[in-house]
N, C-alpha and C positions, 0 to 999 in steps of 0.2 A: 137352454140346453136340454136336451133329452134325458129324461130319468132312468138310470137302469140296476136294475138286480144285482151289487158286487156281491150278494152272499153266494151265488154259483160258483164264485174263486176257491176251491180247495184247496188243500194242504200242496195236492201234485198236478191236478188238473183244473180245468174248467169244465162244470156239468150243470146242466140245467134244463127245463122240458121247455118247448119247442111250441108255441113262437112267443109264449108269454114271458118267457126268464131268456130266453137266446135267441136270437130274430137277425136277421140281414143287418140292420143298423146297430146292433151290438158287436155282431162279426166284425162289421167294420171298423167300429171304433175299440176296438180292442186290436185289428191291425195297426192301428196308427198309437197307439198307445206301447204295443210292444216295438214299434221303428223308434220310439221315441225312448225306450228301453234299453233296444241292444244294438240301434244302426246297423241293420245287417242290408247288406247291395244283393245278397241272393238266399232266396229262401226256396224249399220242397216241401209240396205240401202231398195230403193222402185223405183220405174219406173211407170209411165204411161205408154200407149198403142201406143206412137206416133214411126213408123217407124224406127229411127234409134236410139229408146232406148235400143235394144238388145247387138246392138255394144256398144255402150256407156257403159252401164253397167256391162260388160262384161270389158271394160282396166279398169273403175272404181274399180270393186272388184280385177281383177289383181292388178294394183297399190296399192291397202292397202294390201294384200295379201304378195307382194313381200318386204312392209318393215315389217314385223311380225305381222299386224294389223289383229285380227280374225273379219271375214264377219259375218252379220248373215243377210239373205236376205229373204225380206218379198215378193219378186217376184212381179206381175203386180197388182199395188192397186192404190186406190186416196190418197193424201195428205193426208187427215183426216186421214188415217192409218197411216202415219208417224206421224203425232201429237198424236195418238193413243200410241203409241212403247213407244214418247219420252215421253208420262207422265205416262206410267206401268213399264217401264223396267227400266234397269241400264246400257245400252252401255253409253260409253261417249261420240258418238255423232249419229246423226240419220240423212240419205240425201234422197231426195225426187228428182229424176229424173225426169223434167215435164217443162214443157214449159206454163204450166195453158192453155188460149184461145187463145196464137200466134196459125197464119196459121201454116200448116204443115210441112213446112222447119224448125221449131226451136225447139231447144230443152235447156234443159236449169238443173242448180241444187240448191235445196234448202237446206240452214245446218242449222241446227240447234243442241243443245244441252237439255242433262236433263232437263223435264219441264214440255214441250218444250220450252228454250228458243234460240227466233231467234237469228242467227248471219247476222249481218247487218254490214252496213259498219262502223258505231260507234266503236263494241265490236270483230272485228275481220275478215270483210269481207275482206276491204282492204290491210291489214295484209296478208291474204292468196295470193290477186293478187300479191302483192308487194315480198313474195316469189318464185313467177314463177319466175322469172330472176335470182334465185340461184340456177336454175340447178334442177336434180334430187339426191334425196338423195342415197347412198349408200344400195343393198339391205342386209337384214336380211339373219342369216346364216340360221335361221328354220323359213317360211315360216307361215302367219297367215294359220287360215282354213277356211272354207267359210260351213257355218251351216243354212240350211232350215228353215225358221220358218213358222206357221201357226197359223195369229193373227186374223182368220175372227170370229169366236165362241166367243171369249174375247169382241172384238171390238161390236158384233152385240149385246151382250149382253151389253154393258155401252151404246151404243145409246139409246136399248130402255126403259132404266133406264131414261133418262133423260126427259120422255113424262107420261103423265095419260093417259098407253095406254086402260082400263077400258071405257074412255067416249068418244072412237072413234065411227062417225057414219060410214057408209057406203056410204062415200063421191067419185063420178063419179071422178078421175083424168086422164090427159094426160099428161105422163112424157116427155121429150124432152130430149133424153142425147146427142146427137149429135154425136156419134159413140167415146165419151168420156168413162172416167172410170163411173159416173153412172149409166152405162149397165151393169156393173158387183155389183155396191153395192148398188143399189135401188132393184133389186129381191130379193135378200139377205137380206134387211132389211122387207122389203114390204110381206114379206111370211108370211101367216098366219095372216094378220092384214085385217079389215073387208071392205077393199079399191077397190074397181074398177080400175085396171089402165091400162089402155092405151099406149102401148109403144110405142114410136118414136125413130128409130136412136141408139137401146139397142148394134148394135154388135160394136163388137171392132177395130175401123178401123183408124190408125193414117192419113189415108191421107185425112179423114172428106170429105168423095163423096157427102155429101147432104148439108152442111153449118159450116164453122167453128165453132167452140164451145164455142162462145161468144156472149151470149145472149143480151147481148147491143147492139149489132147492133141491127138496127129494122127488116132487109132481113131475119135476121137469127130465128126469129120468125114465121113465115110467114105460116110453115108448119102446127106451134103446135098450133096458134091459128084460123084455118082453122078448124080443128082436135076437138076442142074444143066447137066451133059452131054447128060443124058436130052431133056431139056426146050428146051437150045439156051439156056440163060437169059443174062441179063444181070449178074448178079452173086446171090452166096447169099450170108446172112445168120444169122449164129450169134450167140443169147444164152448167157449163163450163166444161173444157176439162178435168182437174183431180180432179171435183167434190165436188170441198171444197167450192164452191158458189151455195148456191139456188137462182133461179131467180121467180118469181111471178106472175103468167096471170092472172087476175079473169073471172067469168065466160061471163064477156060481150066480151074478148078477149081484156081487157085492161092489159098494161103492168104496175105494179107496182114499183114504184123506188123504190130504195135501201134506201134513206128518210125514204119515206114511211113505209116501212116493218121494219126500225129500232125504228122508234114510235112505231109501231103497237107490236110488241115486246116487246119495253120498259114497255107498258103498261101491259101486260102480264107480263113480271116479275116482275114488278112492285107491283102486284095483290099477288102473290105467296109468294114475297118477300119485303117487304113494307119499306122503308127508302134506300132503296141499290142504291147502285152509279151506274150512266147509262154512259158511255163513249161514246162519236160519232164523226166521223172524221171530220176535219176542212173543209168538202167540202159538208156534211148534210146541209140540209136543214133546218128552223127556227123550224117546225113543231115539229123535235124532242125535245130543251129541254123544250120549251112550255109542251108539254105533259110529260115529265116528272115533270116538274114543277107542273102539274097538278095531277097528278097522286102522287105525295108526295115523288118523288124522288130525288137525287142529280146529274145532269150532270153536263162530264168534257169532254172539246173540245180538242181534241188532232190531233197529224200530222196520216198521212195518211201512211197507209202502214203497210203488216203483222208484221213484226218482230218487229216495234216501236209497235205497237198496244197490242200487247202479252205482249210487258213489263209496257205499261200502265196498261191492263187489273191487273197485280200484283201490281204493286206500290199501288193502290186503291183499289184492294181487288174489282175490280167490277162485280157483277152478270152478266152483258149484256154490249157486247162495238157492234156497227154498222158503217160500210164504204157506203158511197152509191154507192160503188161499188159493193155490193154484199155479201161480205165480212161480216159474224157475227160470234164475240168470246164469249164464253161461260165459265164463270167461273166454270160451272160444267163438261166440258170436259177439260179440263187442261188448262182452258184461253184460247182455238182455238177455227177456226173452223169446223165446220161438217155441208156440206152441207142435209145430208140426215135429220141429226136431226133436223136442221134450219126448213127444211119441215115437218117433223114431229110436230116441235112445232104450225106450221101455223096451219097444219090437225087439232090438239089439239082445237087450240081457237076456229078455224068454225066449230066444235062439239061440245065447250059449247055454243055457241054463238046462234048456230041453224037459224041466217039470212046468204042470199048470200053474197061472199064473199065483190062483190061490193057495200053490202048495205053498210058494215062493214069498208069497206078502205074510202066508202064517207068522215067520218069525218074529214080525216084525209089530204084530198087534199085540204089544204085550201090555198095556196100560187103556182101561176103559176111558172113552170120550166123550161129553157131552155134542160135540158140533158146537156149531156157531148159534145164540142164541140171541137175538136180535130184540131190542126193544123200544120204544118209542118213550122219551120221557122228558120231563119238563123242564131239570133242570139237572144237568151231567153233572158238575162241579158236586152238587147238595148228595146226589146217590155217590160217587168216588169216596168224598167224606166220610160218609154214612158205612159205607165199606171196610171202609181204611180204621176207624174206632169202633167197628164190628170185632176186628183181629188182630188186637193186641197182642196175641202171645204167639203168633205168626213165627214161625223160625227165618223168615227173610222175607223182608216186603222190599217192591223196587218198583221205582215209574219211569221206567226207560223208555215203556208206552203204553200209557195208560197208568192201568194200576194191577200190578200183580204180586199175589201173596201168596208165599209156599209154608207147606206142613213136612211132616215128612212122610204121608201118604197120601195125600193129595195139593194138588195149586191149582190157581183159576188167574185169569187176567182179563180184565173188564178196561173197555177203551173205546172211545168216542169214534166211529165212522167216517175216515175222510170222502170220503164220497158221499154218502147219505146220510140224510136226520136220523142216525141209530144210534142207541151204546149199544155194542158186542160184548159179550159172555163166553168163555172157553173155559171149563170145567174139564180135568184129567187127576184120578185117583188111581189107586193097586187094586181094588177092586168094585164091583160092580157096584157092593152094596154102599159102601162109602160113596161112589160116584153121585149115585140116586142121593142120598140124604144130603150131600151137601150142596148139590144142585138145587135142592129143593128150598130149603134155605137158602141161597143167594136169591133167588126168585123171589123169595118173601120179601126179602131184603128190599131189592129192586121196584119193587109191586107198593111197599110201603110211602117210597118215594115218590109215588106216582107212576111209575112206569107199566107197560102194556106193550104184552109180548106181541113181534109181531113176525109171521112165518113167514 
């Protein structure tokens, strides 16, 4: 039997670089492992634009194909289309071929089910790794079929259902797709609507010649907020690689956190929709449920991660859930996300709003932030430990994910990477100077254990 890599299995996805950890023969038996799974008769599948998604998807629909499973293939789209399929249609499951903002060696699959709901490693992910080692299944004596679909008409239509497209101004923007799927669904949305835009990076190029498709780095900015200056715009707009994340510039060429734009938001649904529960992941900042508090809302703090988030987003019925990674679910798109709409809803507010964008986020930067501080280290378990009998006299420590521990002028939350080999760091104090000192000591902290930062 062929040996393969199950550590690519993460918490919500499969990820792994191309073709030594994910290859044709793993695709495949990882179809026959997930039929052996969830017996579905009809599955939809989707791919990003990254390089060796043709091959891939390509033994993928073989493999359901060969145990009688009918294809129906929504060809090169963002994720939001596959969240799109799984809350319109009725296949019994729906996979998204994408690697999101990994460099261009990886590739990667997301499953999910009618909903969409994620399968994670709770409700079936590791379930699926844990039947790779039974082999391939037996094929079917008749052969599924594999059936074209064309869901962009459907899809562009519920986007811009979801905005008052009516009080749109003719707002100056600079898009950034980064040679991501956003070059394909930001025209398509953007036509016909009363917007200025600027494109960066729109063709479709897996091996990302100009910057990875991961607008957290700060490098990878660099162009769009040049671009933005240049131009006098009104705000810039950065996707990630399969477009299911809007990123935020205002017009000074500052970069908006995910915090940030998740209050700014709450507050906006909030407005539309008055007592509704606001969701935001354990790694948000105070700002949000402050402002929902103030805004007359209900937040609920939850772990981090698409497919927990999408089941939170249902368990509470919430209008708005936010990651500050980018990441916004939308109770009116099937509990996902959609990058394009995310933006669209921004567009929305700074046309009724009528000030600039950074007059509008001022309010809202009230607690200094360190960012995402990434580290590579030997042993996650040993530095958490090491943390946790660092701050004893902590006024509330809690591992809802990871490990976070509050003061009452500063908190941080340190948490293992489902995606990649990292611990995460997120440092937020009242002010700057406390921010600096105690960052700097978590760092020692980290550094002692072995750990090595990495940007």
């Amino acid at each position: 039997m062929t040996s393969f890599d199950l550590s690519i299995f993460k918490d919500y996805d499969i990820r792994g670089t191309y073709p030594d950890q994910l290859n044709e023969a793993f695709v495949t038996a990882i179809a026959h492992a997930i039929v052996r799974q969830f017996h579905p008769t009809s599955v939809a599948v989707c791919r990003d634009m990254r390089t060796s998604g043709p091959q891939l998807m390509s033994a993928l629909i073989e493999g359901f194909t060969s145990l009688g499973v009918n294809v129906f293939d929504a060809g090169v789209s963002g994720t939001e289309i596959a969240y799109f399929i799984a809350g319109t249609k009725s296949y019994d499951l729906i996979l998204m071929l994408s690697a999101s903002h990994n460099p261009p060696e990886y590739n990667g699959l997301k499953i999910m089910q009618k909903g969409p709901k994620g399968v994670n490693s709770d409700n079936g992910l590791f379930a699926v790794r844990d039947h790779i080692n039974e082999g391939l299944l037996p094929l079917a004596a008749t052969p599924g079929r594999v059936t074209t679909i064309d869901i962009w008409p459907e899809w562009k239509q519920k986007v811009l259902s979801l905005v008052d497209i009516a009080c749109f101004k003719p707002l100056k923007i600079v898009a950034d797709a980064g040679n991501g799927m956003a070059g394909k669904l930001v025209p398509i949305i953007f036509e016909g609507l009363p917007f200025v835009v600027t494109p960066l990076y729109f063709e479709l190029d897996g091996s990302f010649p100009h910057h990875t498709p991961n607008p957290l780095i700060e490098e990878n900015n660099r162009d769009l907020i040049a671009k933005i200056r240049e131009s006098q715009a009104d705000i810039g707009l950065a996707f990630d690689g399969d477009a299911d994340r809007a990123f935020v510039i205002d017009d000074t060429g500052r970069f908006i956190s995910g915090t940030v734009i998740t209050a700014l938001l709450a507050k906006y649904f909030l407005q539309k929709h008055p007592g509704s529960v606001i969701l935001y992941s354990a790694v948000c900042g105070r700002i949000v449920p402050e402002t929902v508090e103030a805004a007359g809302g209900q937040s609920k703090r939850v772990r981090v991660g698409h497919s927990y988030m999408k089941n939170y987003m249902r368990e509470y019925d919430a209008i708005f859930g936010g990651e500050h990674s980018g990441h916004y679910y939308h109770r009116d798109y099937y509990f996902s996300e959609t990058g394009v709409g995310t933006a669209l809803m921004i567009l929305e507010l700074m046309s009724r709003d009528g000030r600039k964008l950074s007059d509008i986020v001022d309010e809202f930067e009230k607690y200094p932030a360190s960012g995402e501080l990434n580290f590579t280290v030997p042993d996650t378990r040993a530095v958490m430990d090491k943390l946790k009998t660092s701050h004893t006299h902590a006024v509330s420590v809690d591992e809802l994910d990871g490990l976070s521990i509050w003061y009452t002028d500063w908190w941080f939350n340190v948490r293992a990477s489902h995606t990649e080999p990292l611990l995460r760091l997120n440092v937020e104090a009242n002010t700057k100077t406390i921010l600096d000192r105690e960052t700097q000591t978590l760092v020692e902290t980290i550094e002692s254990e072995g750990g090595k930062r990495k940007e």
